[in-house]
N, C-alpha and C positions, 0 to 999 in steps of 0.2 A: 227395410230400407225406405220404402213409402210413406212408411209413417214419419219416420226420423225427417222425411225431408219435410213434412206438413208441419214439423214441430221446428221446423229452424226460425231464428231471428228473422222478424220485416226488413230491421236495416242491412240483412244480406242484398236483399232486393233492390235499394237505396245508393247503393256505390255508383257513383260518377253522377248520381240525378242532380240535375240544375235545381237552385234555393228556389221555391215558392214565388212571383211578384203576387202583389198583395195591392190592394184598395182598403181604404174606409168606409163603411158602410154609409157614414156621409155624403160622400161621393156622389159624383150625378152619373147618369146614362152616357153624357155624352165623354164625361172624361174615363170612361170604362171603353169606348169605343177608343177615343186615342191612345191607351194604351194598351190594345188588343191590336189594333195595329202597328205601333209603333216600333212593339217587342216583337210581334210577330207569334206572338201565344196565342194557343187554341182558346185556353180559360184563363181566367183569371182570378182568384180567389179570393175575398170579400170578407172582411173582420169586423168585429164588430168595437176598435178603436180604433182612432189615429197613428197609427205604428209607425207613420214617419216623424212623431213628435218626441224624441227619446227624454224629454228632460220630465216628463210626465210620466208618473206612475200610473198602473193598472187602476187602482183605488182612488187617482186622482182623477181621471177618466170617466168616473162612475160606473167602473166592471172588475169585479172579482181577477177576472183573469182575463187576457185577449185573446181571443179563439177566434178564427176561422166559421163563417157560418152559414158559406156558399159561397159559391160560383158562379160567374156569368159567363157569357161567349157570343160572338158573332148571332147564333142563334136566338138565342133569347130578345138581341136586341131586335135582329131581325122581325119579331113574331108581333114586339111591339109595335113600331114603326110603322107595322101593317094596318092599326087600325085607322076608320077614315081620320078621327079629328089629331092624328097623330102625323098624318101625313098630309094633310091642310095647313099645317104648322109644327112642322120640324124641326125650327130652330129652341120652340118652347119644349118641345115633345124631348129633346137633348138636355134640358136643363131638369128633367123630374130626376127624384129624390131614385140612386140605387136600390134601395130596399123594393121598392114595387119590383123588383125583375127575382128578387129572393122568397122561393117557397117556403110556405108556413112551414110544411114540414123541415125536421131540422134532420132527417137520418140521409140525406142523399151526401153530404159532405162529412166525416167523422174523425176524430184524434184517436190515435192508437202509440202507443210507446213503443220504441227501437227495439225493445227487448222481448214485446210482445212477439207472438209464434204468429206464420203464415196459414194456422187454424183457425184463431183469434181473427185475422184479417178476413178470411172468406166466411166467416160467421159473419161478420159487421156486412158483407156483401149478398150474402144470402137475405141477410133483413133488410135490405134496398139501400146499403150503402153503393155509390159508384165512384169517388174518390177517396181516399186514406190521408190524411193528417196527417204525416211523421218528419217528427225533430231529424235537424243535421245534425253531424258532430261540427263542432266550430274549428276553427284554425283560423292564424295568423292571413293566412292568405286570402282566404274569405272572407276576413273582417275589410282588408282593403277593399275589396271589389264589389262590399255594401256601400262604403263610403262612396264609391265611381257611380254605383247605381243614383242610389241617392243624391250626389248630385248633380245629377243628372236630369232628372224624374222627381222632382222635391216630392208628390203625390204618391208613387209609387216603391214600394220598399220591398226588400227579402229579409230585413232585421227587423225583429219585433220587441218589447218591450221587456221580456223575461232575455233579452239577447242572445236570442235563438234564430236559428235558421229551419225550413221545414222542406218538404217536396211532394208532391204528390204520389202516391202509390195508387196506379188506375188498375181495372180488370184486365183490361189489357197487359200490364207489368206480369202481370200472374201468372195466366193463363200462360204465357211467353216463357217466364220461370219452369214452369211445370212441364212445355213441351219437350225443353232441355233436358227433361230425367222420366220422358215418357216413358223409357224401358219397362222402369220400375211400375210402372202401371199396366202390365202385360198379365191377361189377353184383355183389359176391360179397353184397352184404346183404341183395338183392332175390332172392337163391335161395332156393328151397324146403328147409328142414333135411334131406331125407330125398335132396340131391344134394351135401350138406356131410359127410355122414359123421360126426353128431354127437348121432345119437339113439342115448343107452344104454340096450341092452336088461339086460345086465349086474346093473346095482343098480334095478332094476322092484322094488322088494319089496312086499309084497299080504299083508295079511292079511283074512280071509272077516268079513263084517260078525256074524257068528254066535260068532265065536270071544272065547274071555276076553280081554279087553284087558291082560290080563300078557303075551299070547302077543305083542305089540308091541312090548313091552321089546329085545330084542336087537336090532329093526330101526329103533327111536326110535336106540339107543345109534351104529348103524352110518349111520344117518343123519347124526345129527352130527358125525360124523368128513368124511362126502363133502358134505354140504350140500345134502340131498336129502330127499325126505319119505316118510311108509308110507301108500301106498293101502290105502284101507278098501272092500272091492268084494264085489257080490252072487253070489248060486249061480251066476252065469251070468259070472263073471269082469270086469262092468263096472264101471267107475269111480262108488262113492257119495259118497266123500268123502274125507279127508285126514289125517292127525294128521304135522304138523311141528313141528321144533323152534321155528322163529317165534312158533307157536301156543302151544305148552306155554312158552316164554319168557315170556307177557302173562301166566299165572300162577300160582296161587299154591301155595304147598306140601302143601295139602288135596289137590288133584287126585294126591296118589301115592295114598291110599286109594281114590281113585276107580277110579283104574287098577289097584289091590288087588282091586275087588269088582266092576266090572260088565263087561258086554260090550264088544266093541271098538265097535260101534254104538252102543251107550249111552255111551259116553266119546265118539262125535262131539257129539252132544248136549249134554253137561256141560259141553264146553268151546269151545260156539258162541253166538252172540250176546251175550257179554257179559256171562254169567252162568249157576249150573245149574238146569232146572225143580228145583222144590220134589218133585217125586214123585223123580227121581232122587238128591236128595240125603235122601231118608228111605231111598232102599234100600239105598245105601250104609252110612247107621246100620244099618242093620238086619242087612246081612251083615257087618259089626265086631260088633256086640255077638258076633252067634252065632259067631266066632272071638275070643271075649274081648280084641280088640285094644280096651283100655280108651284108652289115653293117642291113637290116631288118631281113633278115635271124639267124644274131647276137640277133637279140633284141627277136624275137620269141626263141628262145634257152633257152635265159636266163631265159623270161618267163615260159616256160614249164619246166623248171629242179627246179624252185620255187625261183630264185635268183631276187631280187630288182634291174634295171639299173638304176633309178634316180642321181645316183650321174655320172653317167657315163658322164652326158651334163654339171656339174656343179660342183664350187669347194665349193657348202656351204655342211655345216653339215648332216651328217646320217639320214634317216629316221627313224633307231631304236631309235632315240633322242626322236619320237614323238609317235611312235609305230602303226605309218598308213602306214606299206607297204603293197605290193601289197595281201596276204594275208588275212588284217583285211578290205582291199574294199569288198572282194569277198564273204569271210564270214559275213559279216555286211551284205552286201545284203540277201545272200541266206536267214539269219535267218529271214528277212520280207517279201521274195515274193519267193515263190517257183519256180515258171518259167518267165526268162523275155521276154520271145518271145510271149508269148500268150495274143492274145488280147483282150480288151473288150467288149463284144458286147449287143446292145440293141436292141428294135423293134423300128418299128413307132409310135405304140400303147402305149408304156414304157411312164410311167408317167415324170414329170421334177424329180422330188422329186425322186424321185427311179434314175434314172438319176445321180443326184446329191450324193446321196449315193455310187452308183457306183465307179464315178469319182475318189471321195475321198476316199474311201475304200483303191483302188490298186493304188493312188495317181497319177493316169495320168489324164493331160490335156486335153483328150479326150474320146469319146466314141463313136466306132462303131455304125451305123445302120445298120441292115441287113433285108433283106423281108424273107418270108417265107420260099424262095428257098434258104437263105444263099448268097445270094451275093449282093454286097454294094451298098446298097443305099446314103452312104453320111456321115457323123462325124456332132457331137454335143461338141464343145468345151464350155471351161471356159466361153468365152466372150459373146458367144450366150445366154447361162445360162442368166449373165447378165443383156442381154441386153431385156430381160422378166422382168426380178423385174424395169429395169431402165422404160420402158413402162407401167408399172403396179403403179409406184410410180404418175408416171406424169400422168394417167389416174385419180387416187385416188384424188391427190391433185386439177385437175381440178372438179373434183365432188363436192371439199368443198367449193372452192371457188364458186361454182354456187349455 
């Protein structure tokens, strides 16, 4: 039975998923930012033609085929913005070319057919895929509600050139899938992680609650590549708190000055409960001004006083048009996860299954190990999860055939 399920159809997975919005890799920074908020998407997925120009073929284009070739997110823009001459001038720093925010590498985004097997998919995920490519079926009814997008969002599209529509299949979908028919994975679900060989000591990354929260940068960046988060931990190596992509995902692009000016502890702060104390967002002014960073200084202002800058990079329409400003991000959050700084943590001992409940509950990509004493043993992601049932399947299937 275990096997059978590993070998079903992706587009099982696929039923009711929303079509794909999509950018041109043309595209700049900052119109990737208005439609991350607009829509109110996590990501946004990045092709490498014009897909809202339907009168133009693939070959007229100058590409074989229009494919998908990343993703961007809150994050990414975030990490940019952080740097100094990026946030001395922000309004320039909005107009650079999308592609800078797109990894050379090409395996973190991947196309996989409807009819490919859920094997097939955590193969693509085991070799550092973390989102899935896959076609909708079309219908009449989704053909209108391209045309609404579209004109809507002239930039932004869910129809593509081969007129298809597509959606994401994340690890997340999977792992979700899979818990649904844990039975069939009985007794490997009920093991302890630390007799599965799936706690990575490897990508632990830690930065000291003391330290400048720039020094986070490289391991925010290396984080979202694996889908993993950076512990924020005391003199004594134990677990405080968290800073994930999830988290910096819920907001908004003020937080790169934050991450400019304060501690890494003062950034769990700023960017928990759903909003920052009033005293950490005066220090911030305070250490811009005294780096004459005038134009981020601007942006945290606006922020804090409750005022939207989105149009401030751009001459398209209002975000009141769509009624995601900066606002309904914050409160949309708060009303699902009461603190986003806080991390999640598990033993050695913690079963997969529990594990996996976890995971999914507070919808992050990983989960803490911690020993007895509170300090880190090592993270248990999505893929790891995986890559149990992926071993458990091929143990099975070799059993039948013998």
């Amino acid at each position: 039975m275990a096997v059978s399920l590993l070998t079903r159809q992706v587009s099982d997975l696929c039923l009711g998923k929303p079509a794909l919005k999509s950018l041109s890799i043309s595209s700049t920074i900052g119109d990737a930012l208005l439609a991350l908020k607009r829509l109110g998407e996590n990501f946004i997925s990045i092709w490498n033609c014009d897909q809202h120009d339907h009168n133009l073929s693939a070959v007229d284009r100058g590409f074989k085929e229009c494919r998908c070739v990343g993703k961007v997110c809150m994050v990414n823009i975030i990490c940019f913005l952080c740097k100094e001459e990026n946030l001395s001038n922000l309004a320039t720093a909005l107009q650079t070319p999308l592609s800078v925010l797109i990894p050379k590498s090409p395996c973190l985004v991947r196309h996989l057919e409807p009819n490919a097997s859920l094997l097939d998919a955590i193969d693509l995920i085991q070799e550092g895929a973390q989102n899935l490519v896959i076609p909708l079926e079309s219908s009449s009814k989704t053909s209108s509600r391209k045309k609404l997008v579209q004109g809507t969002l002239s930039k932004i599209s869910t129809l593509h050139n081969n007129n298809r529509q597509y959606c994401w299949l994340t690890q997340e979908d999977i792992i979700r899938y899979l818990l649904n028919s844990i039975g069939l994975f009985c007794p490997t679900a009920a093991n302890p992680i630390n007799s599965l060989d799936i706690i990575d000591t490897r990508n632990k990354m830690a930065v000291h609650y003391d330290n400048p929260a720039s020094s986070v940068l490289p391991f925010i960046s290396r984080s979202l590549e694996i889908q993993a988060s950076v512990a924020i931990v005391d003199s004594d190596g134990k677990l405080v708190g968290e800073i994930s992509p999830f988290t910096l995902n819920y907001c908004d692009e003020d937080v790169a000055a934050a991450i400019a000016t304060l501690s890494a502890g003062d950034l769990l702060a700023y960017v928990d409960c759903g909003g920052p104390p009033e005293d950490l967002v005066q220090l911030v002014k305070k250490r811009l001004q005294e780096r004459n960073l005038e134009q981020a200084l601007e942006l945290v202002e606006e922020y804090s006083s409750g005022a939207s800058i989105s149009t401030s990079y751009s001459s398209s329409s209002s975000d009141d048009e769509f009624g995601m400003g900066r606002s309904a991000r914050w409160m949309g959050y708060s009303a699902r996860v009461v603190r986003r700084s806080e991390a999640i943590l598990c033993y050695p001992w913690s079963s997969l299954v529990a594990v996996m409940i976890q995971a999914l509950s507070r919808r992050v990509s990983c989960v803490w190990v911690v020993d007895d004493d509170g300090t880190l043993a090592g993270i248990v992601s999505f893929a790891g999860m995986m890559k149990v049932f992926r071993e458990r399947s091929r143990t099975m299937r070799e059993g039948c055939l013998n």
